[in-house]
C-alpha positions as CSV (number, residue, x, y, z in Angstrom):
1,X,124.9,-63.4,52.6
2,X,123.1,-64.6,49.5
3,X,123.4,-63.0,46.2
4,X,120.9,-64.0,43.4
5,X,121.1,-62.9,40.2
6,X,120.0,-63.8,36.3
7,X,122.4,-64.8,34.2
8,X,122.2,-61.8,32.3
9,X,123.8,-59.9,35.4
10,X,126.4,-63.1,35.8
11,X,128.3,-61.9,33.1
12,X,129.7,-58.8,35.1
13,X,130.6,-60.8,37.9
14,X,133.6,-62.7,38.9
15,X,132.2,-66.0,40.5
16,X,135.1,-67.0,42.4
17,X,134.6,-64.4,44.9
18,X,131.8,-65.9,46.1
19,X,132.0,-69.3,49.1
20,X,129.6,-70.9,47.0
21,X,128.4,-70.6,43.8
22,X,125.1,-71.9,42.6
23,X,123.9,-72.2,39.1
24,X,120.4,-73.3,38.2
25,X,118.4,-73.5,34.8
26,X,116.0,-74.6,33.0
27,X,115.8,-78.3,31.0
28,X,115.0,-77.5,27.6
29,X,115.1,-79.9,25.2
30,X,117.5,-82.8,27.5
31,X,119.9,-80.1,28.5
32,X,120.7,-76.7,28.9
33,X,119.2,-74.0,27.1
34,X,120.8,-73.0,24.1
35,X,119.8,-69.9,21.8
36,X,117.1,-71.9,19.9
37,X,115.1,-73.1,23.2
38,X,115.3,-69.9,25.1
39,X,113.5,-68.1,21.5
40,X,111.0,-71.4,21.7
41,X,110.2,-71.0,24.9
42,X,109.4,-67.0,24.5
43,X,107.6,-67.5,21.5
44,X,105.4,-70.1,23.6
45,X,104.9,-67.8,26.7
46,X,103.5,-65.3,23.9
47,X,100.8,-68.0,22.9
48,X,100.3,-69.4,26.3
49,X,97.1,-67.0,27.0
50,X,99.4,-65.9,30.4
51,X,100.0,-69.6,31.6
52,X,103.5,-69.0,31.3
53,X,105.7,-66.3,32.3
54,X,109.1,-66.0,30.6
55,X,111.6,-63.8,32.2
56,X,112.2,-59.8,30.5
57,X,115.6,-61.2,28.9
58,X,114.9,-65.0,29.0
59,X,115.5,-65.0,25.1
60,X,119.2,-63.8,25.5
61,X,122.8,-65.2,26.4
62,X,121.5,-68.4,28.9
63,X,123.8,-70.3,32.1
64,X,125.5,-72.2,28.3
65,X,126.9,-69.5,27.1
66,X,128.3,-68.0,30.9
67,X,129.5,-70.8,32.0
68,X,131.5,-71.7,28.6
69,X,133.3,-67.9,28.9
70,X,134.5,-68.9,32.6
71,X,137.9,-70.7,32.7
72,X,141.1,-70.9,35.4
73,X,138.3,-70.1,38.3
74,X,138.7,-72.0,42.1
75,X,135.7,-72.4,44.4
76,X,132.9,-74.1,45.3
77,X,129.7,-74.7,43.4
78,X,126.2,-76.8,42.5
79,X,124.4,-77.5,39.9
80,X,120.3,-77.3,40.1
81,X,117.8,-77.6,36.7
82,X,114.1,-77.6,36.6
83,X,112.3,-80.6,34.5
84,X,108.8,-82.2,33.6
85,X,108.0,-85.0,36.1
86,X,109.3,-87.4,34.3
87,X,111.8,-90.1,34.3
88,X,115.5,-88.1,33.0
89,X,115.8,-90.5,30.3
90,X,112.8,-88.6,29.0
91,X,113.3,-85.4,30.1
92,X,116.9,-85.1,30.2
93,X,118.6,-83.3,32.7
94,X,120.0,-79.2,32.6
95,X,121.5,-79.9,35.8
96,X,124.6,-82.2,34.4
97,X,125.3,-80.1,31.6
98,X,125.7,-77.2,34.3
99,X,128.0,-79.8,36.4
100,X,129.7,-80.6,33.8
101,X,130.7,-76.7,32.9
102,X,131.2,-75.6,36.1
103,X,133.7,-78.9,36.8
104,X,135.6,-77.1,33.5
105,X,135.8,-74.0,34.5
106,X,137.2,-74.8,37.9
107,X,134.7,-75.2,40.4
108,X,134.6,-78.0,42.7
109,X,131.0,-79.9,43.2
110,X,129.9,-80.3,46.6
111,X,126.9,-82.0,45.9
112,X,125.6,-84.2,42.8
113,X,123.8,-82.3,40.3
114,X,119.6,-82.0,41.1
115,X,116.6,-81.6,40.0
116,X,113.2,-79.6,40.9
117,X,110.1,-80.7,39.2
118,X,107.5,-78.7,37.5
119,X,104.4,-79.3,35.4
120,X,103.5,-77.8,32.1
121,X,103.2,-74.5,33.0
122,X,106.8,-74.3,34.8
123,X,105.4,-74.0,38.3
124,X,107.0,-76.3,40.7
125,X,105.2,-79.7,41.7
126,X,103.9,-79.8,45.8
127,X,106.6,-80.4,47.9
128,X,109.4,-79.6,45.7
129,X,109.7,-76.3,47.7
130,X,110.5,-78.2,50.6
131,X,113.0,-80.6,48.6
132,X,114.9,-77.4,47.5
133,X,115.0,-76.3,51.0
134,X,116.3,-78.8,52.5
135,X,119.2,-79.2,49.3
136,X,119.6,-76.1,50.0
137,X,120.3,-76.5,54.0
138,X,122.4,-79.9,52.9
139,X,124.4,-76.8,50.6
140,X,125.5,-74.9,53.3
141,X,126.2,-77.8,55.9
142,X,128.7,-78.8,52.9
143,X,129.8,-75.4,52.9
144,X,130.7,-75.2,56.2
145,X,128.4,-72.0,56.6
């Protein structure tokens, strides 16, 4: 069974319960978002003329701020971002950061950090919905599901 939720939800939930754990965000500004990107990016979805769509609670506690209150935890996990399509140097990479967290809290990685590509207005490039599919198939291979 799959369970997605927003990281506002995450905080009531104790992730080692789960086979797998998958944590996913954003690039925003070469890494996670922190408090100061998240209120950017809802102040741009406000001036976008309804390009962008920001989530109801998008401007609250982000994947950061979860994953930094998680400690002593076992299980498995992955790390996912989205970024621009272009090179990480440029872009940086969300994905790491979230490696890197999970890695602290506990969690062993079962696959090297990744990332989906989107253009400007966040929607993701052609053919990345296959590319996550098929991560997503390599996931639970690696899982053993």
């Amino acid at each position: 069974m799959v369970q997605a939720v927003p990281v506002s939800v995450a905080q009531g939930i104790d992730p080692s319960a789960y086979d797998l754990v998958i944590v996913g965000g954003p690039t925003h500004v070469h890494g996670m978002s922190r408090e100061s990107t998240r209120q950017a990016a809802k102040e741009a979805a406000t001036t976008s003329d309804g390009n962008l769509v920001i989530e109801p609670d998008a401007a609250g506690a982000g994947v950061r701020e979860w994953l930094t209150s998680l400690s002593e935890l076992t299980g498995r996990a992955a790390a996912f971002d989205t970024r621009l399509d272009a090179i990480p140097l440029f872009t940086g990479r969300a994905s790491t950061g979230i490696a890197k967290l999970l890695r602290t809290a506990g969690f062993e990685l079962i696959a090297e950090p990744e990332s989906f590509l989107v253009d400007k207005a966040t929607d993701l490039q052609p053919s990345e919905d296959a590319r996550a599919q098929a991560w997503g198939v390599q996931l639970a291979a690696a899982a053993g599901e």
